[in-house]
py3Dmol code that shows the C-alpha trace and the ligand (Angstrom):
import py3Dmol

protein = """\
ATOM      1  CA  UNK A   1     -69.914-115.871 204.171  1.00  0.00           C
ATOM      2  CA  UNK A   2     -66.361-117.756 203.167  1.00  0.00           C
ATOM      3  CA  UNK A   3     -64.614-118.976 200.482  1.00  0.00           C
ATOM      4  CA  UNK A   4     -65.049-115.722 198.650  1.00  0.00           C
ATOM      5  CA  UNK A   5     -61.454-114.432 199.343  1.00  0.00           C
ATOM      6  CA  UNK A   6     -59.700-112.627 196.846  1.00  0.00           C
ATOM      7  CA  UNK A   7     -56.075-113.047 196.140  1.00  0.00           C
ATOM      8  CA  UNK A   8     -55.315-109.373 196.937  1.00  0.00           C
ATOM      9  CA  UNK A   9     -57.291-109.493 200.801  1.00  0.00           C
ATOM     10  CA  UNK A  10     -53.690-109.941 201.749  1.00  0.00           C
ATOM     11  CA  UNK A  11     -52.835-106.433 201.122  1.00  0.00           C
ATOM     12  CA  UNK A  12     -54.162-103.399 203.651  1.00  0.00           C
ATOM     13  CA  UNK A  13     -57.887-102.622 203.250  1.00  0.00           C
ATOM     14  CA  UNK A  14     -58.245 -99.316 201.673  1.00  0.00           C
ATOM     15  CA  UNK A  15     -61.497 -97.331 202.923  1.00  0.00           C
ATOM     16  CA  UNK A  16     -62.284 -93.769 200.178  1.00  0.00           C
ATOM     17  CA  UNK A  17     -63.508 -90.956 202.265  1.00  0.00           C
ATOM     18  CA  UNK A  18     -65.189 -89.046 200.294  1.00  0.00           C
ATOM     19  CA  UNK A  19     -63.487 -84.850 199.839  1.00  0.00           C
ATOM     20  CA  UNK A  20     -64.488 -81.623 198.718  1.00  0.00           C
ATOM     21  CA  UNK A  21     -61.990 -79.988 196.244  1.00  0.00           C
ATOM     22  CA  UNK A  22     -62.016 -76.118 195.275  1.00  0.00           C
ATOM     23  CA  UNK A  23     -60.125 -76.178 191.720  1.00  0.00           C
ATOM     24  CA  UNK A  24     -58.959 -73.116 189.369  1.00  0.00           C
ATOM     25  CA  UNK A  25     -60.016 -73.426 185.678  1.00  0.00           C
ATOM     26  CA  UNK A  26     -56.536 -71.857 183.842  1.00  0.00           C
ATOM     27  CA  UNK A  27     -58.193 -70.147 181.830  1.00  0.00           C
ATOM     28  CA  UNK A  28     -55.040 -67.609 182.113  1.00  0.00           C
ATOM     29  CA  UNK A  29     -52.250 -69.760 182.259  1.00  0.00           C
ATOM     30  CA  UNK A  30     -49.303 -68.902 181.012  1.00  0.00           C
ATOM     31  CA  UNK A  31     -45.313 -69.365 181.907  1.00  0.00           C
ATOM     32  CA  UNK A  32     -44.703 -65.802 181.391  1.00  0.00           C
ATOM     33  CA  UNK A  33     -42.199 -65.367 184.687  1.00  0.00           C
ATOM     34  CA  UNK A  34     -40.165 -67.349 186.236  1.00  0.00           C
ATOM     35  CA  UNK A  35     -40.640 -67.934 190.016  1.00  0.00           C
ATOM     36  CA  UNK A  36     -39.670 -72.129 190.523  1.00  0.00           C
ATOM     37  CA  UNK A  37     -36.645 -74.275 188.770  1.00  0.00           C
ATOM     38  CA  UNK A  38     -39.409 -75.689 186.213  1.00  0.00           C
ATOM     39  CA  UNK A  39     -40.476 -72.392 185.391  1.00  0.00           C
ATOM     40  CA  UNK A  40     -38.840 -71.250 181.910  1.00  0.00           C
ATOM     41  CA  UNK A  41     -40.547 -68.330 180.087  1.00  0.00           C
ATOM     42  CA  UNK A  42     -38.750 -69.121 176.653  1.00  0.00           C
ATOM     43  CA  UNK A  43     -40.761 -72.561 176.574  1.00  0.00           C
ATOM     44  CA  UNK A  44     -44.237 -72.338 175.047  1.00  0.00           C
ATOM     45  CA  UNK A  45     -46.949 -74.045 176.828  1.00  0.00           C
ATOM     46  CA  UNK A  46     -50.593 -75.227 174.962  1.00  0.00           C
ATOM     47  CA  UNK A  47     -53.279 -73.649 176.679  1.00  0.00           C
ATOM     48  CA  UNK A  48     -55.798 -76.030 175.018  1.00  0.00           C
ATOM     49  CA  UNK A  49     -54.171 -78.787 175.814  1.00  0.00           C
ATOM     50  CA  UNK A  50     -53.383 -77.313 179.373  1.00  0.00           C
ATOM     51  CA  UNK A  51     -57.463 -76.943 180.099  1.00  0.00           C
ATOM     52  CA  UNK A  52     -57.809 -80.619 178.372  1.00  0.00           C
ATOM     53  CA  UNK A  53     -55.712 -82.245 180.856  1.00  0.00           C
ATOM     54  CA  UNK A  54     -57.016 -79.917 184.228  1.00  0.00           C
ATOM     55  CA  UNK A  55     -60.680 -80.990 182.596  1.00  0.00           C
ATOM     56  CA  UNK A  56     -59.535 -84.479 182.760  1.00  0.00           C
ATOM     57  CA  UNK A  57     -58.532 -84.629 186.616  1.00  0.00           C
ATOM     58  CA  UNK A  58     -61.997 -82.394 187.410  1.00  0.00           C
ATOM     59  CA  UNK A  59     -63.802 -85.473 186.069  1.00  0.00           C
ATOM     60  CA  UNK A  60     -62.009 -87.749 187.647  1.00  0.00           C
ATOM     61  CA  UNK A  61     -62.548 -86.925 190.748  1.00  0.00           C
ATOM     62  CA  UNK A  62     -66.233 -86.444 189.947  1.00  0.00           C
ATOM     63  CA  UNK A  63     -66.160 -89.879 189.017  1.00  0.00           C
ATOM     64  CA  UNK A  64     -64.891 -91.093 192.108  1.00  0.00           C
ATOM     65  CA  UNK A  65     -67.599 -89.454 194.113  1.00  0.00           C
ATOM     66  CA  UNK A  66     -65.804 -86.313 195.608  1.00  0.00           C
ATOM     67  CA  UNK A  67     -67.329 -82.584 195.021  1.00  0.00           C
ATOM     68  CA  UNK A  68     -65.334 -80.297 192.816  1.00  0.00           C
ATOM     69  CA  UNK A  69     -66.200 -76.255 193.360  1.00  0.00           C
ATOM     70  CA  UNK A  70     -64.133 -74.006 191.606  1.00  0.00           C
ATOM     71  CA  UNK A  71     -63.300 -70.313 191.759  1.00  0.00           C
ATOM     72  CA  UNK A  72     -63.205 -67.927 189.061  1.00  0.00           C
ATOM     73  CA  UNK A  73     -59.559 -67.452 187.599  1.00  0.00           C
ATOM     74  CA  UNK A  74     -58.308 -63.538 187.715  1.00  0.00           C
ATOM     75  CA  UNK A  75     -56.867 -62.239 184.426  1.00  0.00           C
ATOM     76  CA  UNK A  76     -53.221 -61.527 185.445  1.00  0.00           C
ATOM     77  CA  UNK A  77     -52.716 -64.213 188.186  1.00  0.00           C
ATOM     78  CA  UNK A  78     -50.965 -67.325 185.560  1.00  0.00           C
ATOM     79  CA  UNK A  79     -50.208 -69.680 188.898  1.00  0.00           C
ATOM     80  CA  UNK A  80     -53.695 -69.471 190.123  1.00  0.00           C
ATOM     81  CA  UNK A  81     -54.524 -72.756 188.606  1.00  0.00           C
ATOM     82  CA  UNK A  82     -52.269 -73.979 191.443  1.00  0.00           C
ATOM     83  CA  UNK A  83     -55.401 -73.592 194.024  1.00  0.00           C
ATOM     84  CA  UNK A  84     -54.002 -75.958 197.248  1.00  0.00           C
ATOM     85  CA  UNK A  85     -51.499 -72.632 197.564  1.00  0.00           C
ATOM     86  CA  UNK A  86     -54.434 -70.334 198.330  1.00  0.00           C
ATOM     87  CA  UNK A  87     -55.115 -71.642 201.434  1.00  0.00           C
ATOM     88  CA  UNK A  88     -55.228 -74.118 204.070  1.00  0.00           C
ATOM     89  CA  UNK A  89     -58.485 -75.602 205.532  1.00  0.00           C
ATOM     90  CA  UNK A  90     -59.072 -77.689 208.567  1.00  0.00           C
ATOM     91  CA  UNK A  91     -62.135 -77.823 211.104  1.00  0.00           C
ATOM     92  CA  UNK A  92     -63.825 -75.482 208.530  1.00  0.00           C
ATOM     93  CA  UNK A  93     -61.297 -72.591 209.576  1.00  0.00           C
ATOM     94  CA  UNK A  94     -59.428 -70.783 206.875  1.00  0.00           C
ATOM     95  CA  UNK A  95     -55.876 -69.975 206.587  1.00  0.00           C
ATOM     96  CA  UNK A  96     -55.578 -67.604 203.660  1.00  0.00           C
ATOM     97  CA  UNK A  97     -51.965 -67.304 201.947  1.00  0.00           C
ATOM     98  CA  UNK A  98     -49.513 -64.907 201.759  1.00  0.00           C
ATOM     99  CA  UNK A  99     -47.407 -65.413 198.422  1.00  0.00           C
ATOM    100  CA  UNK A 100     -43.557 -65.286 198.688  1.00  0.00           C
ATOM    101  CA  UNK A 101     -43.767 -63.621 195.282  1.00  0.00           C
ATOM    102  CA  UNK A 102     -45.039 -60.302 194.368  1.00  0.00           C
ATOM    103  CA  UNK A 103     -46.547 -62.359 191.079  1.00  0.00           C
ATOM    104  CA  UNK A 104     -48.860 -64.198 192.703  1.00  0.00           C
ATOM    105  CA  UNK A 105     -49.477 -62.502 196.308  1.00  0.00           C
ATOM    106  CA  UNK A 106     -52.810 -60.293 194.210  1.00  0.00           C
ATOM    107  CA  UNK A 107     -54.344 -64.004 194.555  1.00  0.00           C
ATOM    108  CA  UNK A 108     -55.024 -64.189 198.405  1.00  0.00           C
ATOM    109  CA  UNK A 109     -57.615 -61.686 198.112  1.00  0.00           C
ATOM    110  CA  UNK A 110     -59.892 -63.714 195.735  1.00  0.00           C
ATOM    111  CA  UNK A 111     -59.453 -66.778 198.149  1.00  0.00           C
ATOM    112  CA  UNK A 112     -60.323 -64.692 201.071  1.00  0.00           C
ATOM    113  CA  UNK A 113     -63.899 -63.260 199.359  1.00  0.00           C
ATOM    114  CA  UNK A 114     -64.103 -66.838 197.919  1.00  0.00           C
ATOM    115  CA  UNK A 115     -64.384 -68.660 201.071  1.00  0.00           C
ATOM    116  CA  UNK A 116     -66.602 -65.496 203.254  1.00  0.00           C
ATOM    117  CA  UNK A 117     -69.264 -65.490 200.043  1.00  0.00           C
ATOM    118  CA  UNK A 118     -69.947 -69.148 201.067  1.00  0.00           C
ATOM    119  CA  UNK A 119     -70.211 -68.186 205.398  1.00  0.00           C
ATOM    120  CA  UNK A 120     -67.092 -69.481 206.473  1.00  0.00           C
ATOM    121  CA  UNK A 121     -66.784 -67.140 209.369  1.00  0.00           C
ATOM    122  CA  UNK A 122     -63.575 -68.042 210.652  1.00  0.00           C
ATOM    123  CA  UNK A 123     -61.202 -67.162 207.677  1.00  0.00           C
ATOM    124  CA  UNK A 124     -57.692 -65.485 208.682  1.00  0.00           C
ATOM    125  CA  UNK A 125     -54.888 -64.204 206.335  1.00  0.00           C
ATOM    126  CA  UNK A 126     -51.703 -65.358 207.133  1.00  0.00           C
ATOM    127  CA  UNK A 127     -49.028 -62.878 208.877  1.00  0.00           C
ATOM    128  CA  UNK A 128     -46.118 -64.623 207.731  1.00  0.00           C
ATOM    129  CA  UNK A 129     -45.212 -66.057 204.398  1.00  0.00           C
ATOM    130  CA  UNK A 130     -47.161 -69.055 203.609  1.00  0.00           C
ATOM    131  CA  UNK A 131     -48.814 -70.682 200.506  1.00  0.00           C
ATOM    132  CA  UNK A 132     -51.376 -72.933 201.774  1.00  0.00           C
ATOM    133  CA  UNK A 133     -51.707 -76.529 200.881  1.00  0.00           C
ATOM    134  CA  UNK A 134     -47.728 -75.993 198.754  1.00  0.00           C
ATOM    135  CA  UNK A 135     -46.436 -76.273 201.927  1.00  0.00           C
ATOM    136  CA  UNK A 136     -48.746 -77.766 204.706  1.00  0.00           C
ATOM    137  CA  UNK A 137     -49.936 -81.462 204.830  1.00  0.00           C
ATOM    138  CA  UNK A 138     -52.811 -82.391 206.693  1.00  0.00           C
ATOM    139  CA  UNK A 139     -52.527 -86.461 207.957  1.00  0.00           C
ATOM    140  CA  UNK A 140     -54.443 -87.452 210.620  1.00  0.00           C
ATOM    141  CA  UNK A 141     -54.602 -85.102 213.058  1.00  0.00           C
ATOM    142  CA  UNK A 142     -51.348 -83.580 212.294  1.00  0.00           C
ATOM    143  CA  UNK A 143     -49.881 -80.882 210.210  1.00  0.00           C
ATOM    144  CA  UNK A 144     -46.592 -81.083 208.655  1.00  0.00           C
ATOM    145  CA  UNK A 145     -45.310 -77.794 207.564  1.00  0.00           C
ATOM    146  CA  UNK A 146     -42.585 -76.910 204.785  1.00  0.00           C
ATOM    147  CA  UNK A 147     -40.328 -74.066 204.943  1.00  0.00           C
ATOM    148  CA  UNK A 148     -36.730 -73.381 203.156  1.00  0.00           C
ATOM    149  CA  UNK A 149     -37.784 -71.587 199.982  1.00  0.00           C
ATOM    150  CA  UNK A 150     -41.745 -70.567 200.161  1.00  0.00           C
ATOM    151  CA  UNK A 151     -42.814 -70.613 203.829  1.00  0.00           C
ATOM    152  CA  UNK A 152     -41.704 -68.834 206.756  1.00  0.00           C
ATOM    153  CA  UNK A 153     -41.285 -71.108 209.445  1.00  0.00           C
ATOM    154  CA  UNK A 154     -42.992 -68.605 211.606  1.00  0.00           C
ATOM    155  CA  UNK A 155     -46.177 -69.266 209.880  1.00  0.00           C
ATOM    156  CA  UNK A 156     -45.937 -72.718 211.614  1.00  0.00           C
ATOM    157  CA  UNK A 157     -47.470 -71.578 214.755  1.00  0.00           C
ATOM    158  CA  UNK A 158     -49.829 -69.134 213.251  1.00  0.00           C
ATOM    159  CA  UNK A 159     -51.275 -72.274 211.875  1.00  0.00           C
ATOM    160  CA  UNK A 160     -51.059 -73.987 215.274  1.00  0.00           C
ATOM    161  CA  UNK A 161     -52.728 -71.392 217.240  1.00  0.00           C
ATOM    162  CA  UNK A 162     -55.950 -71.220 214.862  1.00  0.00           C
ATOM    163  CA  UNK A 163     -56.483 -75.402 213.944  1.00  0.00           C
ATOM    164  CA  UNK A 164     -55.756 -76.350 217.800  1.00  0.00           C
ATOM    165  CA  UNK A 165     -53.486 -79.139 216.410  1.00  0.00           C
ATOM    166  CA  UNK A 166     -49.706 -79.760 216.473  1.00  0.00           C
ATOM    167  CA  UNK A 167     -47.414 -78.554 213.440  1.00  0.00           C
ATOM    168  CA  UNK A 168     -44.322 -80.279 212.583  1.00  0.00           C
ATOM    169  CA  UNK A 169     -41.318 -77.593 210.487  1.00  0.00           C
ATOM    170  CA  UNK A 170     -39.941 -79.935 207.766  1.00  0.00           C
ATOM    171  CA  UNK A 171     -37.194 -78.097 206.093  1.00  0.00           C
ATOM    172  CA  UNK A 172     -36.406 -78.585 202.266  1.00  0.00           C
ATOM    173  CA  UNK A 173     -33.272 -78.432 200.592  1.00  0.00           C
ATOM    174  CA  UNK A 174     -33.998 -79.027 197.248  1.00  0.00           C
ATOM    175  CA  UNK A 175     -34.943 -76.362 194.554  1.00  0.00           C
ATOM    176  CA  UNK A 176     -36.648 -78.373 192.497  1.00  0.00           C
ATOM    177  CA  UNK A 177     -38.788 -79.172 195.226  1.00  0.00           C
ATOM    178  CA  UNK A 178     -39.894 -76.134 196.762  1.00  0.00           C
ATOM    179  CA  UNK A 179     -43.086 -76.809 198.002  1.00  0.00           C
ATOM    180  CA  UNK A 180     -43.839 -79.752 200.505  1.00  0.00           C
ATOM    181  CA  UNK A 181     -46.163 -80.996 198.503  1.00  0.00           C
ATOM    182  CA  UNK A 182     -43.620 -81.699 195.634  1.00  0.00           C
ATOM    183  CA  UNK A 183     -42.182 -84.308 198.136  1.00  0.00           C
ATOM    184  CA  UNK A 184     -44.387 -85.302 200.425  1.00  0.00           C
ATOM    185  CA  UNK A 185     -47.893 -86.974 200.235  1.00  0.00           C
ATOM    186  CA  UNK A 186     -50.821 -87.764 202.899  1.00  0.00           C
ATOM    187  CA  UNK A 187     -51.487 -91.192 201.982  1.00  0.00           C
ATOM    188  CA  UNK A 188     -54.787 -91.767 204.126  1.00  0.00           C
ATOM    189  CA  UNK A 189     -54.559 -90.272 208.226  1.00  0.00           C
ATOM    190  CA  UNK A 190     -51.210 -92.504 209.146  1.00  0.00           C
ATOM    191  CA  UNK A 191     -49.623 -92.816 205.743  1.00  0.00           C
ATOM    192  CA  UNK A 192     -47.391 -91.277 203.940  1.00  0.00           C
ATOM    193  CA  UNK A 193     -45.199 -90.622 201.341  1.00  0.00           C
ATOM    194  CA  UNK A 194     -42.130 -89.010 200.450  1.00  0.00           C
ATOM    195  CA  UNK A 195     -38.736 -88.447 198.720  1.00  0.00           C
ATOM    196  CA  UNK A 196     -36.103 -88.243 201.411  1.00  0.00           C
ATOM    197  CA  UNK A 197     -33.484 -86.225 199.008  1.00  0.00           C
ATOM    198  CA  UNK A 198     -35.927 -83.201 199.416  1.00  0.00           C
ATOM    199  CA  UNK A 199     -35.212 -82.856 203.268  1.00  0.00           C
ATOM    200  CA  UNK A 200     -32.247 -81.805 205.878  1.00  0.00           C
ATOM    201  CA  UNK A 201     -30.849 -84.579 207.957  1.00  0.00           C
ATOM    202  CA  UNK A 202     -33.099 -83.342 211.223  1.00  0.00           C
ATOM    203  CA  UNK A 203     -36.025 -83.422 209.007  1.00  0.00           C
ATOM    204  CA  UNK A 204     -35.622 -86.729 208.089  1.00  0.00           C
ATOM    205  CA  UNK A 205     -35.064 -88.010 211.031  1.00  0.00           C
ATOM    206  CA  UNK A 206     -38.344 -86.344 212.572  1.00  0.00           C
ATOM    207  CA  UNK A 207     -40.163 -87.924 209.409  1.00  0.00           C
ATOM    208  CA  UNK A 208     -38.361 -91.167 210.476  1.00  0.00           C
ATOM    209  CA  UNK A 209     -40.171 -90.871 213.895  1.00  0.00           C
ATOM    210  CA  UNK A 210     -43.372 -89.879 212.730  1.00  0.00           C
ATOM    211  CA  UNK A 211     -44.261 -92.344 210.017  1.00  0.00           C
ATOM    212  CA  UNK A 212     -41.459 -95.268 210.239  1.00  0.00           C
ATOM    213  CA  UNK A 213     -44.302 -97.256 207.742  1.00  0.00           C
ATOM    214  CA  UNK A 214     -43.994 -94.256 205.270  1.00  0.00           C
ATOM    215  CA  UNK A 215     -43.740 -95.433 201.860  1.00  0.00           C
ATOM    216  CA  UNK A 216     -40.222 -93.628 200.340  1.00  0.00           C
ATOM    217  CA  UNK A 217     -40.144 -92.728 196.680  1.00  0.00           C
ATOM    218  CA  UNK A 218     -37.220 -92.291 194.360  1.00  0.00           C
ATOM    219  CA  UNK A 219     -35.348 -89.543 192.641  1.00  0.00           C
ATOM    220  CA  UNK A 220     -37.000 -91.011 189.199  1.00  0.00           C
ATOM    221  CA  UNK A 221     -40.829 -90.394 190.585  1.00  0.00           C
ATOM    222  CA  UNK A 222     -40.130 -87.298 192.326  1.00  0.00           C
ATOM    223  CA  UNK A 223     -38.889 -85.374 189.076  1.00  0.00           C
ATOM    224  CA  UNK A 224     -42.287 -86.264 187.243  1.00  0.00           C
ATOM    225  CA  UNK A 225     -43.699 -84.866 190.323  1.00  0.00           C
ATOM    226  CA  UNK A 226     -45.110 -88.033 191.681  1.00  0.00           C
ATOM    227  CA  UNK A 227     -45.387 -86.781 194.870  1.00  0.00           C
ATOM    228  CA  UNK A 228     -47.342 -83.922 194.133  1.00  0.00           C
ATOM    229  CA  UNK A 229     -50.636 -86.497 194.020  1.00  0.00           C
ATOM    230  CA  UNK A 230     -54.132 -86.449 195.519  1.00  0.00           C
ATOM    231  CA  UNK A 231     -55.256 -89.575 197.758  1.00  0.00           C
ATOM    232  CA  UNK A 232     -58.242 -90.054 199.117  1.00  0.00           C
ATOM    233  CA  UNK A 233     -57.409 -92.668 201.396  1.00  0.00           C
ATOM    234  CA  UNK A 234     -58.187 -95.529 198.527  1.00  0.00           C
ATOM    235  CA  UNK A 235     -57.802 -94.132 195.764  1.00  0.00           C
ATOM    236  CA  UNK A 236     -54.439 -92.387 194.416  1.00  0.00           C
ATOM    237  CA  UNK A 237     -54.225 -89.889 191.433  1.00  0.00           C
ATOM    238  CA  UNK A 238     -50.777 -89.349 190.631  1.00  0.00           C
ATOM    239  CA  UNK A 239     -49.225 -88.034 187.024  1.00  0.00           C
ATOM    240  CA  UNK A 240     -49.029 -90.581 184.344  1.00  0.00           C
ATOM    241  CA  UNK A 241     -44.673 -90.928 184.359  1.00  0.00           C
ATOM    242  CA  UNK A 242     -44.911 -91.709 187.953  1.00  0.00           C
ATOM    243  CA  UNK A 243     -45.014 -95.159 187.048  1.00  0.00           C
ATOM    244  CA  UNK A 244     -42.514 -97.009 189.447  1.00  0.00           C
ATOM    245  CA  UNK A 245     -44.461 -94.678 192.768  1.00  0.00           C
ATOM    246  CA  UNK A 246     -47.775 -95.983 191.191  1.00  0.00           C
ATOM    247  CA  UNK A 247     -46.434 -99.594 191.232  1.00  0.00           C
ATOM    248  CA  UNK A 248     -45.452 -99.197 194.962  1.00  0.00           C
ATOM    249  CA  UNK A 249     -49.068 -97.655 195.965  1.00  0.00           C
ATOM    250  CA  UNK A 250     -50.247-101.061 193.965  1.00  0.00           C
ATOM    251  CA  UNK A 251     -48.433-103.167 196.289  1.00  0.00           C
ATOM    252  CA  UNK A 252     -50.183-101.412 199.516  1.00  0.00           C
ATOM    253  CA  UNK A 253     -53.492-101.731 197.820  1.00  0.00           C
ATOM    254  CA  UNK A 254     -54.039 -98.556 196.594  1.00  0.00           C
ATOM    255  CA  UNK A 255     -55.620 -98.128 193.487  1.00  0.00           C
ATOM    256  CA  UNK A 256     -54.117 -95.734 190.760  1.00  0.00           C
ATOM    257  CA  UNK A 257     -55.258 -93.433 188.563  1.00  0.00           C
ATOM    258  CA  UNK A 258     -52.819 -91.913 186.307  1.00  0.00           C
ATOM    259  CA  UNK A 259     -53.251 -88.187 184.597  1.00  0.00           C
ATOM    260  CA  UNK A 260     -51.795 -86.447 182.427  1.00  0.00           C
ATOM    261  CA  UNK A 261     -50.740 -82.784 183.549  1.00  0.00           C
ATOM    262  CA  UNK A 262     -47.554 -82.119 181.374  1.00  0.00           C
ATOM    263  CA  UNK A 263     -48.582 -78.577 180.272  1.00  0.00           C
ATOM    264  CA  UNK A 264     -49.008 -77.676 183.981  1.00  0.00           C
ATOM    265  CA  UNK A 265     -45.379 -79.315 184.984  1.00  0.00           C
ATOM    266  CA  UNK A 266     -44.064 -76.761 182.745  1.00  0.00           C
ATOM    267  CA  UNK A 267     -45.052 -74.034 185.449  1.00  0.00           C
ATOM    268  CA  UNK A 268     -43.696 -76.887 188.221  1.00  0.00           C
ATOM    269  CA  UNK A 269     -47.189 -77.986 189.302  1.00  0.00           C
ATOM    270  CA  UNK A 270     -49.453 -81.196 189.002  1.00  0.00           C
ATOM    271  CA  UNK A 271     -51.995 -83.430 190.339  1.00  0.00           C
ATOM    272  CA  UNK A 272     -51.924 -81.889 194.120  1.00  0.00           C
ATOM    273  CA  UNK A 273     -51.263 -78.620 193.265  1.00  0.00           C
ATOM    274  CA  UNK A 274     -54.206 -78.414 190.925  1.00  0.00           C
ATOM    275  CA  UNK A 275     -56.283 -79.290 194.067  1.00  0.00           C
ATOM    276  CA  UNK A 276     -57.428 -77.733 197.498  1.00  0.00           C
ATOM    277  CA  UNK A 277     -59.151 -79.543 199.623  1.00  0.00           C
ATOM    278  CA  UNK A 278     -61.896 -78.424 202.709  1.00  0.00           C
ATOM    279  CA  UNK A 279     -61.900 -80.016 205.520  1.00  0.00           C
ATOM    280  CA  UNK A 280     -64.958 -79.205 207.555  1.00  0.00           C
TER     281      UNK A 280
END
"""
ligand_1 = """\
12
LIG
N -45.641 -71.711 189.418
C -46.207 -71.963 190.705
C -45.294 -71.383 191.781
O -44.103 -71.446 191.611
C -46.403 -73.418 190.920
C -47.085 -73.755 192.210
C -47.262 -75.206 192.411
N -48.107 -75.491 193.484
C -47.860 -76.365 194.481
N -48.813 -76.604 195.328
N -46.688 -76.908 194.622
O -45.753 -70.880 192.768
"""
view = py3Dmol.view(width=600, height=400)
view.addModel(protein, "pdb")
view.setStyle({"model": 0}, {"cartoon": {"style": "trace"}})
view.addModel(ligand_1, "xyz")
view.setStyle({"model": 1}, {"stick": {}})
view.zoomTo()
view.show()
């Protein structure tokens, strides 16, 4: 059939695949140390409002068609509302975390009973310092690996040896952005995007390389954590200030959702970090 083109068929057709997310109610949230640059103790955070706004991005995705489990937060463990730093899952393996910081390492072990309650078989705790989906992002068939302030870059091919893919070391400079995925985002499997002031020269140049399409995102988007958002390939869901990122995602084709997570920003987390995905 013709003559039913849109004006927008010009831009890249964007295909949703459809994801499974494991999420962390925060029902014990808190700021109550201080572990990340956005982290200040003194500041009080809304827990209401904090559950409001997590509530809000659980139905959204449920409204754009993806599965949402969740595991049960542990009284004691504030960051576990951050679930993509439990663990990284590809090909239905299991790379459980080990925490940087005494705070948070108690959380590994409910990820680890998490994942072998539901028969995945193949579910291995990290030897080296490494928090999960904070620091590796899946594209493609590719893994891209942060280290400088959270991950050893030893962990890189610990994660090598037990997905059977290649891992790119990506080292951050930054200390506001301490995780990868405060400055880097999988797009769909050959796009991405990122803040270049977050890297070291080499790194740049290997992300240069690797994705010379990659969209680039400014200082301005990057401190509202724009980065830190969940695509699934269509679809973008990004936090609500990230306004001049989401206006660039527009122009691709993507279409953007915008939510508010300010009560979790306070503890230097957002949309992604809300969010771990399984890939079987
Ligand atoms: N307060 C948490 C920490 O410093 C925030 C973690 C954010 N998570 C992320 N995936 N970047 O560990």
């Amino acid at each position: 059939m013709t003559g039913l083109l849109a004006p927008e068929t010009n831009l890249t057709p964007r295909h949703a695949r459809i994801r499974n997310y494991v999420m962390c109610r925060p029902d014990h949230f808190e700021v109550s140390y201080s572990i990340n640059p956005w982290m200040d103790p003194e500041k009080p955070i809304d827990k209401a409002l904090a559950t409001a706004q997590w509530e809000n991005l659980r139905t959204l995705f449920a409204e754009l068609g993806h599965y949402v489990q969740t595991i049960e937060p542990a009284p004691g463990l504030p960051d576990m509302v951050f679930a993509a730093n439990g663990a990284l899952v590809v090909d239905g393996k299991v790379l459980i975390s080990r925490f940087r910081h005494p705070e948070r390492q108690a959380e590994a072990r409910f990820w680890a009973e998490w994942f072998r309650k539901r028969g995945y078989t193949e579910v291995v705790r990290a030897a080296f310092t490494s928090e999960g989906e904070g620091d590796y992002v899946t594209t493609g068939r590719a893994i891209l690996a942060g280290n400088g302030f959270r991950s050893d870059p030893r962990s890189q091919a610990e994660a090598e040896a037990l997905f059977g893919r290649p891992v790119t070391g990506l080292k951050l400079v930054d200390p506001r952005f301490y995780h990868l995925d405060t400055a880097l985002a999988a797009l769909d499997d050959e796009e991405i995007v990122y803040y270049p002031g977050a890297f070291d020269a080499e790194s740049l140049r290997v992300l240069e390389n690797l994705f010379p399409n990659a969209l680039l995102a400014d200082e301005e988007d990057a401190l509202v954590f724009g980065l830190n958002l969940v695509s699934d390939g269509c679809n973008v869901i990004l936090p609500e200030p990230a306004t001049g990122l989401a206006a660039k995602l527009r122009a691709r084709g993507f279409r953007t959702h915008h939510v508010d997570l300010s009560e979790l920003l306070k503890a230097g987390g957002s949309v992604k970090c809300c969010t771990l995905e399984i890939r079987h």
